[in-house]
C-alpha positions in Angstrom: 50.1 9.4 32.9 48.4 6.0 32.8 45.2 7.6 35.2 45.3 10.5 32.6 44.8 7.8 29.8 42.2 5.7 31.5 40.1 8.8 32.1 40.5 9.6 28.6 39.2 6.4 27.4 36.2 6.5 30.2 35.5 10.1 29.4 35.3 8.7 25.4 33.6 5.5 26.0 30.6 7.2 28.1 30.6 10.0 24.9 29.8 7.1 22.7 27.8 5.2 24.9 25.0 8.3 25.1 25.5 9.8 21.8 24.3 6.0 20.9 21.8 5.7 23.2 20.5 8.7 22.0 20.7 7.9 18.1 18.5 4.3 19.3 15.7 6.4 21.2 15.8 8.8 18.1 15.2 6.0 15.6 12.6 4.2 17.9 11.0 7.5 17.8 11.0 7.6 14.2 10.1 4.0 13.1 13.4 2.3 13.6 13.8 -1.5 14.3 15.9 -4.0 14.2 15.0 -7.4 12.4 16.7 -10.2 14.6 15.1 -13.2 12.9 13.2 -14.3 9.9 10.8 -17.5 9.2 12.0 -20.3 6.6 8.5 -20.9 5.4 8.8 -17.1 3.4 10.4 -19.8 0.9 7.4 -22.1 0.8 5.7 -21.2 -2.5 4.0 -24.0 -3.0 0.2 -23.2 -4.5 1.3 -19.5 -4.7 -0.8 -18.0 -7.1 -3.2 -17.3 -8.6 -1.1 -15.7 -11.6 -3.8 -15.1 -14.0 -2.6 -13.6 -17.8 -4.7 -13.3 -21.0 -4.1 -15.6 -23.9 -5.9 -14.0 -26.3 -8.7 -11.5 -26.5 -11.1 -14.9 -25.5 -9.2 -16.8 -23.1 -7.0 -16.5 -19.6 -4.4 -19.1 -18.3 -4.7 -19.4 -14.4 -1.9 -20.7 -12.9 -0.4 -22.0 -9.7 3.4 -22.7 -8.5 3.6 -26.4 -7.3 6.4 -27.9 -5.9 9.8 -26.7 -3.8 13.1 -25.5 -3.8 14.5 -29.0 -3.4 12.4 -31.3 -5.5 11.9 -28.0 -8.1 8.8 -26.4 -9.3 6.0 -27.0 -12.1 2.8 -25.3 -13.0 -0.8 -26.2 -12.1 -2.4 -24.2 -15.0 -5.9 -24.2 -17.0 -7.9 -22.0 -19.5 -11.2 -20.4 -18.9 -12.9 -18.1 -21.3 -12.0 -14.6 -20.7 -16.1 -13.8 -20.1 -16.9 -16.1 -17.7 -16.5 -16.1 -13.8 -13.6 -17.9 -12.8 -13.4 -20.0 -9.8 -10.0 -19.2 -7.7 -8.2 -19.8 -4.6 -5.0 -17.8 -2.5 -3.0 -19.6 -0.3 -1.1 -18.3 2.8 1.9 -20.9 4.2 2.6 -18.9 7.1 -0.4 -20.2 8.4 -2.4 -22.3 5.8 -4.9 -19.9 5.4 -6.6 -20.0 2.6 -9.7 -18.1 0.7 -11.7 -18.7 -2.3 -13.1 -15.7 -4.5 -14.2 -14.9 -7.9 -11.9 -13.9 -11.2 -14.3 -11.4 -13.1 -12.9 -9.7 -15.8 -15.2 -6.8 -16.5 -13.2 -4.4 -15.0 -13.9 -0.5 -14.4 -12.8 3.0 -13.4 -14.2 3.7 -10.0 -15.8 7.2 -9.3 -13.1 9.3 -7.6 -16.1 11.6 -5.5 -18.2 9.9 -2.8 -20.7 11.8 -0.7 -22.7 9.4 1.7 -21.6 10.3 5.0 -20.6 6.3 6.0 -17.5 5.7 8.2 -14.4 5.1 6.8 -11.1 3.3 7.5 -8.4 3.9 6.0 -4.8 1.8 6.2 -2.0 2.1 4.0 1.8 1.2 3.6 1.4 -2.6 4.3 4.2 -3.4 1.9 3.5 -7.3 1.4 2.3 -8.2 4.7 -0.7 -10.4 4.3 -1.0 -11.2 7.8 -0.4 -8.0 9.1 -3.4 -6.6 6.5 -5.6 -9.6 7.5 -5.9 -9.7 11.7 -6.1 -5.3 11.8 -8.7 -5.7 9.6 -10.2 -8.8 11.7 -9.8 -6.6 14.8 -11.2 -3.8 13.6 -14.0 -5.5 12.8 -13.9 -5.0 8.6 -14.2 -8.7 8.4 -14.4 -12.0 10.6 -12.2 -14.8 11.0 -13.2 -16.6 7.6 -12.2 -13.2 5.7 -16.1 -12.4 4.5 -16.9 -8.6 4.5 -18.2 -7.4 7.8 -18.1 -3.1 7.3 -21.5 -3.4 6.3 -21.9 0.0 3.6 -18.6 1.3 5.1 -16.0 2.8 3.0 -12.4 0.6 3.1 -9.7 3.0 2.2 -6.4 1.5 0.8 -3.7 4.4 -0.3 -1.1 2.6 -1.6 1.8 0.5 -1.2 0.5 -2.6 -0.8 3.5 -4.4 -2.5 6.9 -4.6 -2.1 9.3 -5.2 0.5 7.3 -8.6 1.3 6.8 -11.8 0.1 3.1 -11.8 0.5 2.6 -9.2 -2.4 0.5 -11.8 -4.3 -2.0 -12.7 -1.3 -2.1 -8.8 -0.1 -3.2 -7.9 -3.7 -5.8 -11.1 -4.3 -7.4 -10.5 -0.1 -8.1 -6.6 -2.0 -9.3 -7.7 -4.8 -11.9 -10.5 -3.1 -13.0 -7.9 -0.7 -14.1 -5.1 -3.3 -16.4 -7.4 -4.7 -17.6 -9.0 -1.3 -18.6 -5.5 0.1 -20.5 -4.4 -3.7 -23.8 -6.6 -2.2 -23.4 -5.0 1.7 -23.2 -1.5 0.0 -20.2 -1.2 1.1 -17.0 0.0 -1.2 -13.1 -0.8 -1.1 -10.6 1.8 -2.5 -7.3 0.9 -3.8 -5.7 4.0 -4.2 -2.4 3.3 -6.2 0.9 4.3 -4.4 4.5 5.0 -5.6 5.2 1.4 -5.2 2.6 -0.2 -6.9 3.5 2.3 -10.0 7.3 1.5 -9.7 6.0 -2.5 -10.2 3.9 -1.5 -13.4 6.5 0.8 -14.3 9.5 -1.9 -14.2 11.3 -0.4 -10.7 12.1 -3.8 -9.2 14.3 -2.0 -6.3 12.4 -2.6 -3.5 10.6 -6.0 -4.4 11.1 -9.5 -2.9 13.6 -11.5 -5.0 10.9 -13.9 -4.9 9.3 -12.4 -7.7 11.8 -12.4 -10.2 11.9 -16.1 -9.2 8.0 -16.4 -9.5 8.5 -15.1 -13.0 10.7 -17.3 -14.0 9.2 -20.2 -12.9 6.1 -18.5 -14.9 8.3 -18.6 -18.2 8.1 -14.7 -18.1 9.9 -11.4 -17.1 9.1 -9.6 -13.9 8.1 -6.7 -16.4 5.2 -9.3 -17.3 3.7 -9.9 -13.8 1.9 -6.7 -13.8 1.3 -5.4 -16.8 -2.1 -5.2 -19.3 -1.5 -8.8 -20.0 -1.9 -9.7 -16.8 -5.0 -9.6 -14.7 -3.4 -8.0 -11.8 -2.1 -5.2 -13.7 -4.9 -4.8 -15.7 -7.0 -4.6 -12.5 -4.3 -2.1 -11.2 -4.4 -0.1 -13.9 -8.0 0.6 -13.6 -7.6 2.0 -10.1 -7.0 5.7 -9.0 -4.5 7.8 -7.1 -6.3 10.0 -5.6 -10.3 10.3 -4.2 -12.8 12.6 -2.6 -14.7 10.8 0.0 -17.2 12.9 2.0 -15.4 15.7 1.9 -11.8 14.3 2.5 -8.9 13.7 -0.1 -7.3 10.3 0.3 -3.6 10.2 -2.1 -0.5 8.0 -1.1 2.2 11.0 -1.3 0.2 14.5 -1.4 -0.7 17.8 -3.5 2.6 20.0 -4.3 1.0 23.9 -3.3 2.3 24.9 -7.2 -0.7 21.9 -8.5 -2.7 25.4 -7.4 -1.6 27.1 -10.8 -3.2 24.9 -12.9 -7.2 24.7 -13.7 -8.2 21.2 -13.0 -10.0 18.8 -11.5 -9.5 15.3 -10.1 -11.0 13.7 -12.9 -7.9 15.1 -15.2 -5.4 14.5 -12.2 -6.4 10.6 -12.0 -6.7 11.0 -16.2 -3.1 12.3 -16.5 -1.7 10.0 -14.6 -3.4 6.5 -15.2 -2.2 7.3 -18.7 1.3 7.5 -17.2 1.4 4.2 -15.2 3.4 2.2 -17.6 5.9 5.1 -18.4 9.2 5.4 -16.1 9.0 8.8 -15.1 11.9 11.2 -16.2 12.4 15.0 -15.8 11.6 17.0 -18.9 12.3 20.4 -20.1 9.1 21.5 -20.5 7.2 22.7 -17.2 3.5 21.2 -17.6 0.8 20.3 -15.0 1.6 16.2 -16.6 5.3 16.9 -15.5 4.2 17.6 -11.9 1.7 14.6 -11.2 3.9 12.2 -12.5 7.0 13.7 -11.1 8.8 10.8 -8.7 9.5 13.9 -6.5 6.7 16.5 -6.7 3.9 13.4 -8.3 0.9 12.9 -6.3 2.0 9.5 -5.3 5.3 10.3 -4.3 5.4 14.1 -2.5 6.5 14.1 0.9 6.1 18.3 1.4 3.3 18.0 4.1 6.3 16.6 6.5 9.6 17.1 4.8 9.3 20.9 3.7 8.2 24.3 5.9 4.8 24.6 4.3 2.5 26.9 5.1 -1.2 26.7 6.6 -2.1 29.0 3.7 -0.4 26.5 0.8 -1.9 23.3 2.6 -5.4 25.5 2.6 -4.9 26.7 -0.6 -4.8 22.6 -1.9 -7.7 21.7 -0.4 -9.7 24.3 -1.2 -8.8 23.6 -5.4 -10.6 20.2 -4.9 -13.0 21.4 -2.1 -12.3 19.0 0.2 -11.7 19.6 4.1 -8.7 17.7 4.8 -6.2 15.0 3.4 -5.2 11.7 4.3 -1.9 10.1 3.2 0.5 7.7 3.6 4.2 7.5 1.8 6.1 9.2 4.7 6.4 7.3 7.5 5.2 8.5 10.7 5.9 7.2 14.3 1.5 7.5 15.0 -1.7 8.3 13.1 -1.7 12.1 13.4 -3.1 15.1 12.9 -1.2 18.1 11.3 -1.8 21.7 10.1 -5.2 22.3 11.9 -5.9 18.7 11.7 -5.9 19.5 8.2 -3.4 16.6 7.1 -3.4 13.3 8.4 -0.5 11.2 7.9 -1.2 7.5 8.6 1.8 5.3 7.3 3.2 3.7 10.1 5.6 0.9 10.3 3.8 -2.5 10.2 4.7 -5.9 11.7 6.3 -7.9 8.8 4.7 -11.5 7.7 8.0 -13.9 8.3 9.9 -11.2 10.8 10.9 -10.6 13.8 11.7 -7.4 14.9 12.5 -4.8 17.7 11.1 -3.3 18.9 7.6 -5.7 17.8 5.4 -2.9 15.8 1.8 -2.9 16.0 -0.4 -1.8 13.3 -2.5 1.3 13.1 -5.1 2.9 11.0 -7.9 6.0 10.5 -11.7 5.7 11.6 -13.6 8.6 10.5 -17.4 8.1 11.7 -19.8 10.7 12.7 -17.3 13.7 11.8 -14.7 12.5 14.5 -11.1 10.9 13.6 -9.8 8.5 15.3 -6.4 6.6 15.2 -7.5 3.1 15.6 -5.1 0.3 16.8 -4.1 -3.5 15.8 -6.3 -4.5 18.7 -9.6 -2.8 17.3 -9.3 0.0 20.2 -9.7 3.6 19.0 -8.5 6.9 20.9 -10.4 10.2 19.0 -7.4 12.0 17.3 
């Protein structure tokens, strides 16, 4: 009786012991990890900033957090005129790096169609991770060591979620920002494609943010609501942004097109229309069916489908996309893959990976990757600024 029980257990424990073995390789496979420790400085804060807000239709109010949780926190703050160039700094405790740049304030629409034939890289999905953001594109050769533009008249291709999740959302945003205006005078262009997340922040969705920025509000006498929105340079700079591009030839969106977008007669210039005038409206399911109700949808929307990976489609619907906006292939991020890859004739290419977090530890330790497109050949290209043709 007793050696029949004993077997029993053995026979169970081994059952367990490879069906969990198998559920850890099947989540390594698919982007699993496990975060084992996490760096006190992520509560550092002080010289956070810039948060820059209008104060009227002449002047802004740029401000700095000073100070720490134990002694408390005050603002370093000053006026400027809203028409002048303003002089600003972004500082990084992790590892005290820091870069200057320029506030400007005349802001504009970028074209959503590029034909020029440069190389472009493309990265998205970096979710707050400053650092992570900073050394792949250091390595890969977008910039040097002192963060000045390096990609000559490349094309840098950013589609979406850069915030969230992080507690580098500030720096991530501001490193962006500096860089589209250091690669204007190289001929070079920097595309921040707006993502589900960067939506849900206009939008109010604080789900997936950092409680740090509720704090950071607070300390800023304002709501979260108020860090992003027209009032706010950030948002306002946001808001002038895209979600979706031609560039030579290829579509670039965070999510993807839903095959039933076919139906309708448009273009991108009324796709990125339609939905820039929906970024500060929480999205909810209406009655009517209209092409509005399926860019914006949080399900079906440009900058949140996940179809290309999550539903049997066919190479006829993916072709059928493409060919509405004439464009030879797409590149998203939004569903997370465990590589760069290829899909559907090498028609899709799905390049949101799972990033190294700024103040993490994790196993196992991710590496960053990315998309090289140069001389009509893709390549997934690595943290370390290696490349293997894809």
């Amino acid at each position: 009786m007793k050696k029949r029980f004993f077997r029993y257990v053995k026979h169970v424990m081994l059952t367990f012991i490879i069906l969990g073995t198998i559920g850890i390789l099947f989540g390594l496979y698919h982007g699993a990890s496990l975060r084992y420790s996490e760096d006190p400085m992520m509560m550092d804060w002080d010289k956070d900033g810039p948060y820059v807000f209008y104060k009227n239709d002449s002047t802004m109010t740029v401000n700095y957090i000073r100070g720490n949780q134990e002694n408390g926190f005050y603002l370093a703050h000053k006026d400027y005129f809203a028409a002048s160039e303003i002089p600003a700094f972004c500082y990084f405790p992790l590892d005290s790096t820091r870069f200057d740049f320029t506030i400007k304030t005349n802001l504009k629409t970028p074209p959503n169609t590029y034909s020029d034939n440069r190389k472009i890289l493309a990265i998205s999905d970096i979710e707050s991770s400053f650092k992570t953001f900073r050394d792949f594109l250091i390595n890969n050769r977008v910039i040097d060591s002192k963060l000045n533009w390096t990609f000559g008249n490349g094309h840098l291709v950013l589609p979406g979620d850069f915030m969230d999740r992080g507690f580098s959302t500030t720096q991530v945003l501001w490193l962006i920002y500096k860089l589209e205006n250091d690669a204007l005078p190289h001929g070079g262009t920097v595309h921040f494609i707006l993502g589900n997340h960067e939506l849900k922040n206009m939008q109010g969705n604080y789900e997936s943010t950092s409680p740090k920025y509720f704090h950071v509000a607070a300390i800023l006498q304002k709501q979260q609501s108020q860090l992003y929105d027209t009032n706010a340079f950030l948002g306002k700079w946001m808001a002038s942004k895209n979600t979706i591009e031609l560039i030579n030839g290829i579509l670039f969106t965070h999510g993807g097109l839903n095959p039933k977008l076919t139906d309708y007669d448009t273009n991108l210039d009324e796709v990125n229309q339609i939905v820039r005038k929906n970024y500060y409206k929480p999205y909810y399911p209406k009655a009517e069916k209209s092409i509005e109700q399926l860019l914006i949808s949080s399900h079906n929307g440009i900058a949140w489908y996940r179809g290309y990976f999550k539903e049997n489609l066919s190479q006829e619907e993916v072709n059928k996309g493409l060919d509405k906006f004439k464009a030879k292939a797409i590149v998203v991020g939004h569903t997370l893959q465990s590589k760069v890859n290829r899909q559907y004739d090498g028609k899709v290419i799905g390049i949101d990976v799972k990033h190294p977090k700024d103040y993490a530890k994790s196993f196992p330790n991710q590496k960053s990757e990315g998309l090289l497109i140069e001389g009509g050949k893709y390549y997934r290209v690595f943290y370390s600024g290696k490349k293997q043709e894809i």
